[in-house]
C-alpha positions as CSV (number, residue, x, y, z in Angstrom):
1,X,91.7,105.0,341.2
2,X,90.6,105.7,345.0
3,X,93.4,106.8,347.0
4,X,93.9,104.4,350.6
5,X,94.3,106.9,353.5
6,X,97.9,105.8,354.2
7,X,98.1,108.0,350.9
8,X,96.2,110.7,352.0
9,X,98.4,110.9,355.3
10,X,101.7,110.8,353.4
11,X,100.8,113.8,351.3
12,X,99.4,116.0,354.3
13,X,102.4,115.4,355.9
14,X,104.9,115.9,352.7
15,X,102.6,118.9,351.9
16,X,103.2,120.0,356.3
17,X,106.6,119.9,355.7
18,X,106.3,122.1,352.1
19,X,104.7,124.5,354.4
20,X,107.1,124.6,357.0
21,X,109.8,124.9,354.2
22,X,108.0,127.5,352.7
23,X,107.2,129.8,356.2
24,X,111.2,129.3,357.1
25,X,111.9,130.9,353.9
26,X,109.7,133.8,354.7
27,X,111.4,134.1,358.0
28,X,109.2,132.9,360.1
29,X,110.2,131.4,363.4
30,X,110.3,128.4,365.6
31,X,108.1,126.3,362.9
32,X,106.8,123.4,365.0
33,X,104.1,120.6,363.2
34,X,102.0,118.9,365.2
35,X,100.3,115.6,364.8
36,X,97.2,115.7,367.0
37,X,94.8,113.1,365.6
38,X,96.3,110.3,367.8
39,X,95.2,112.9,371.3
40,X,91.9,114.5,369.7
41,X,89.1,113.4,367.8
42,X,88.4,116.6,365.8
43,X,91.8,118.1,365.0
44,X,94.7,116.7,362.4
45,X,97.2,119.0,362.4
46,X,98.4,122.1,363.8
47,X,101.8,124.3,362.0
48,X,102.7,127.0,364.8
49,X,105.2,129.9,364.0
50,X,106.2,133.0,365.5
51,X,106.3,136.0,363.0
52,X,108.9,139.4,363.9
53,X,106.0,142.0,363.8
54,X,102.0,142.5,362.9
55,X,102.7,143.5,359.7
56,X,105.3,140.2,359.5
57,X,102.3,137.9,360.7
58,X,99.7,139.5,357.9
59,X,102.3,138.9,354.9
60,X,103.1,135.6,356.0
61,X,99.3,134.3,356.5
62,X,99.0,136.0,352.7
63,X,101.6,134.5,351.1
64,X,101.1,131.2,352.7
65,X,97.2,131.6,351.6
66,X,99.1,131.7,347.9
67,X,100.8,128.9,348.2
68,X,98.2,126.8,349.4
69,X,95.6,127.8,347.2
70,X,94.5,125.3,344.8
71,X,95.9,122.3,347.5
72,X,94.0,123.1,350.6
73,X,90.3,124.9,351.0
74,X,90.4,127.6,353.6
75,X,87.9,127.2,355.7
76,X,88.0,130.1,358.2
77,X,90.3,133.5,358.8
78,X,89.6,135.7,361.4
79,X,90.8,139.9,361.2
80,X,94.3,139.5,360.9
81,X,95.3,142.7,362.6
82,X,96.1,140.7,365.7
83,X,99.2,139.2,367.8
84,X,97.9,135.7,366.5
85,X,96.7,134.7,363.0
86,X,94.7,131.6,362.9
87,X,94.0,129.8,358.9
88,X,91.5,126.9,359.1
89,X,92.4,124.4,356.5
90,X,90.3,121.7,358.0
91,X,92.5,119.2,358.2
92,X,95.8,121.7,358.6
93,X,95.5,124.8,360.9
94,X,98.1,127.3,361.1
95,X,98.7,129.5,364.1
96,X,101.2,132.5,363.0
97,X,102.0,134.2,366.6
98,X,104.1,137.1,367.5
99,X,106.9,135.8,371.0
100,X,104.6,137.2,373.5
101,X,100.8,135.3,372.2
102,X,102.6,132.1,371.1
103,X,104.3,132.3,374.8
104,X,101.2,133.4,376.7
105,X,98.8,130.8,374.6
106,X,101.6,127.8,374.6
107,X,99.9,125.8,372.4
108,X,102.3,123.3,372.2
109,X,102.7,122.9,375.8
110,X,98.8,122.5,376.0
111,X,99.1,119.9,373.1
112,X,101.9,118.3,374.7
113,X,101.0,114.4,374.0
114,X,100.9,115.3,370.3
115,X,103.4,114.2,367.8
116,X,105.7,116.4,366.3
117,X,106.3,116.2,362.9
């Protein structure tokens, strides 16, 4: 049976708010989900959070690589040995930020129009 896309919405966004369940157990910070496909043509989603340290940011992006795999494909992952991890799910993209990129970069001032989820 061919799934409508008001089904395919509903589990992004169920499967968004796994995620943000999932980084808030692993103590990751000011989890904000953003709806963007309403203000851009080429982006869906974006799930921002601020990890405590490098090392922090790196276990997070591995763990939540774990608990994605088999529901998402991951596109694209930059070195991870930086102030802000980026993990291309296509339709999901996660930024994990330490304070000082996520303030400098302010993505969800830039994406202000966006819905949150």
């Amino acid at each position: 049976m061919l799934q409508s896309k008001t089904d395919d919405y509903s589990e992004t966004i169920a499967l968004i708010r796994q995620c943000k369940s999932f980084l808030d157990e692993k103590k990751a910070e000011k989890i904000v989900a953003l709806d963007l496909m309403k203000v851009n043509s080429y982006l869906d989603y974006f799930v921002i959070a601020t990890a405590n340290s490098r090392l922090h940011a790196r276990a997070l992006a591995a763990e939540l690589q774990n608990f994605l795999r088999g529901r998402l494909v991951l596109r694209y992952m930059p070195e991870i040995d930086t102030g802000w991890v980026v993990l291309d799910y296509n339709e999901v993209i996660f930024h994990l930020f330490l304070q000082e990129e996520r303030e400098y970069y302010n993505l969800e001032k830039l994406w202000a129009d966006a819905e949150l989820l």
